[in-house]
C-alpha positions as CSV (number, residue, x, y, z in Angstrom):
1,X,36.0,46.8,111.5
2,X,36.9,44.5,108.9
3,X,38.5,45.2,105.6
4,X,35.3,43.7,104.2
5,X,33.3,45.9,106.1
6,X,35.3,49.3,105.6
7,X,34.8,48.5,101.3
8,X,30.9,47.6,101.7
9,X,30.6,51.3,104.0
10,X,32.4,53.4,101.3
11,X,30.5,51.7,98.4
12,X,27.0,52.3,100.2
13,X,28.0,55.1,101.6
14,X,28.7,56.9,98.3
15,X,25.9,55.5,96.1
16,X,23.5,56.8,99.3
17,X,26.1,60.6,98.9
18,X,25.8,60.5,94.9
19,X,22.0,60.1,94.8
20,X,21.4,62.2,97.9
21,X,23.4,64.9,96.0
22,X,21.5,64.5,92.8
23,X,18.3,64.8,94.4
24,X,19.7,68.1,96.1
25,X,20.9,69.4,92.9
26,X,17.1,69.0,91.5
27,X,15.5,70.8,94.3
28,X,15.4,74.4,95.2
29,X,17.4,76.6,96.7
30,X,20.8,75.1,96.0
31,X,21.6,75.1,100.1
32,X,19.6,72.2,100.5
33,X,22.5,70.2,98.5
34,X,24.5,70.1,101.9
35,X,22.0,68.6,104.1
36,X,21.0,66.3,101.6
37,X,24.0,65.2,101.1
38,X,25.6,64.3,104.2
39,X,23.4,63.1,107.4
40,X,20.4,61.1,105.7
41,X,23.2,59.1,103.1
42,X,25.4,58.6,106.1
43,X,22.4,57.5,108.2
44,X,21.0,55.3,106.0
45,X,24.5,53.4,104.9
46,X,24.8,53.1,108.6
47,X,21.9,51.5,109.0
48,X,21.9,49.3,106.0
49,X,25.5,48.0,107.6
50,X,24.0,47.7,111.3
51,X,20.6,45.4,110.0
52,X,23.3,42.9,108.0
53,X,25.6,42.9,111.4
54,X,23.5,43.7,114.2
55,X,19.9,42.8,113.4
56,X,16.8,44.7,112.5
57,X,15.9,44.8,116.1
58,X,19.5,46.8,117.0
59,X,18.9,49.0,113.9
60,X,15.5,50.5,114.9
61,X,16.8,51.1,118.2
62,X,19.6,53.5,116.5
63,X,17.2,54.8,113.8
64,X,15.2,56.4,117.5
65,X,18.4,57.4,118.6
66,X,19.0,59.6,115.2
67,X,15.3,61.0,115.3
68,X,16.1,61.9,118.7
69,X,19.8,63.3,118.2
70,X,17.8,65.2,115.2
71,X,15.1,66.1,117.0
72,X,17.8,68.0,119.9
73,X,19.5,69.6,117.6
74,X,16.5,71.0,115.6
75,X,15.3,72.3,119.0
76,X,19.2,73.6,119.9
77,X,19.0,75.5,116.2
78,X,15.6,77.0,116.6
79,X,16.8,78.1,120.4
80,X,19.9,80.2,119.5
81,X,18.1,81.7,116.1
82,X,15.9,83.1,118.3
83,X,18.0,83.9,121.4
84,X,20.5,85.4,119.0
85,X,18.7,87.1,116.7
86,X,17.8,90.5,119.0
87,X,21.7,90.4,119.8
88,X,20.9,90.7,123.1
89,X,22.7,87.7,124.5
90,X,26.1,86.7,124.0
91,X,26.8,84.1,121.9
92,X,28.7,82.1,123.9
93,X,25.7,82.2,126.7
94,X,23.3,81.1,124.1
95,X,25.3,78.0,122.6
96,X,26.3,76.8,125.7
97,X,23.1,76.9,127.1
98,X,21.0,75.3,124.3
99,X,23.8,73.0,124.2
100,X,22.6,71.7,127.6
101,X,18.7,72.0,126.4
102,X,20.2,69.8,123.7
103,X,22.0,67.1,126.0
104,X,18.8,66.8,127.7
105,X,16.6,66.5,124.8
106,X,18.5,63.5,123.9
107,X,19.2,61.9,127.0
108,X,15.6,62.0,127.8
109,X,15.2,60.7,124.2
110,X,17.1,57.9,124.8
111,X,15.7,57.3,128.2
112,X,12.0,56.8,126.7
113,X,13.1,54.5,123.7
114,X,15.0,52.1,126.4
C-alpha cells in the first residue's frame, strides 16, 4: 500500500466513522453507536478505495463477500443466544460449534457468488 493510498484510507475512513457516529448518536438506544460506527464506515471506505483501484466489477464481488460474512455471523449470533441462553451447554461447545455453522455459511456464500 502506498503512502498515497494509506492518507486517502484514513481520510475516508474517518469522515465514513464521524458521520456513522453521528447518526448513532441521533438514534435510539445509545448501543447502536458501536455498530454504527465501526463495520458499515469501514466497509464502505473499503469499498470506495477498491472501485478507484480495483474496478467496480472487483468491488461488487467483495460487497457479496461482506453480505455473506454478515449474513454467517448474524446466523453464528442468533445460534449461541439461543443455545446458551437455557445454560444448558457449555459455552465453549456452543462457540465452537456455531463457529463451524459460521465457516460454512460463508464458504458456501462464497461458493454461490463465484
Amino acid at each position: 500500500m502506498s503512502a498515497d493510498e494509506a492518507v486517502i484510507r484514513f481520510i475516508v475512513g474517518g469522515l465514513f466513522v464521524s458521520a456513522f457516529a453521528v447518526l448513532a448518536d441521533i438514534l435510539k438506544p445509545k448501543s447502536f453507536a458501536g455498530l454504527f460506527g465501526a463495520a458499515p464506515s469501514i466497509a464502505l471506505a473499503t469499498l470506495i478505495i477498491t472501485i478507484a483501484n480495483q474496478g467496480a466489477s472487483y468491488a461488487a464481488l467483495e460487497a457479496r463477500s461482506m453480505i455473506g460474512g454478515a449474513l454467517g455471523f448474524c446466523i453464528y449470533a442468533y445460534s449461541v443466544a439461543k443455545l446458551m441462553a437455557p445454560a444448558t451447554y457449555s459455552s465453549k461447545v456452543v462457540t465452537s460449534a456455531s463457529l463451524v455453522v459460521w465457516f460454512i455459511i460463508v464458504l458456501g456464500f462464497g461458493i454461490a457468488s463465484k
